[in-house]
C-alpha positions, 0 to 999 in steps of 0.5 A: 196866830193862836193856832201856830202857838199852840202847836208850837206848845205842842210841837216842842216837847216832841222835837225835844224828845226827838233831839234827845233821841238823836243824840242817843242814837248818834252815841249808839252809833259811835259805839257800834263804829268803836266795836265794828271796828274792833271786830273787823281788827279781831277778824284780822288778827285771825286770818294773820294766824289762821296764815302763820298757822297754815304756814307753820303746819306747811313747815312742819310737814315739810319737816317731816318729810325731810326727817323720813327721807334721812331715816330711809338714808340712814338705813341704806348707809347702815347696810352699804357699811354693814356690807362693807365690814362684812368685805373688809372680813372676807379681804382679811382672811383672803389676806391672812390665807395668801400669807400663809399660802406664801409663807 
């Protein structure tokens, strides 16, 4: 009985070290859980705008493309309406010969 008592007497500081690293390592633990967690939320925020951002480049090429089909469009308006003046001067002097031609 002597021999259990004495490890008992032993055993305990040990057991309650073991205990107090325990609760240690189970705090260590939560905070590893909290900021796992905070990083896997951070990771999602990211990819959410790593999305929008792709999304937006997306736009804005798009964008582009649009604005230089309108500037080619705008160049082949300018020179049908510059040939179109140009007509409309050659129709005047047509008109203004065949009146005096007339007259």
């Amino acid at each position: 009985m002597k021999a259990i008592y004495e490890v008992n007497v032993k055993l305990a500081p040990i057991l309650a070290e073991l205990a107090e690293a325990q609760k240690s390592l189970d705090e260590g633990q939560k905070v590893l859980n909290a900021l796992n967690k905070e990083k896997d939320e951070c990771e999602a925020k990211v990819a959410a705008l790593q999305a929008d951002a792709a999304e937006t480049q997306r736009k804005k090429q798009e964008t582009e493309d649009v604005v230089e089909e309108n500037k080619k469009k705008l160049v082949r308006a300018k020179k049908l309406l510059d040939g179109l003046a140009d007509e409309k001067n050659r129709w005047e002097e047509e008109v203004k010969l065949l009146k005096f031609n007339m007259g």
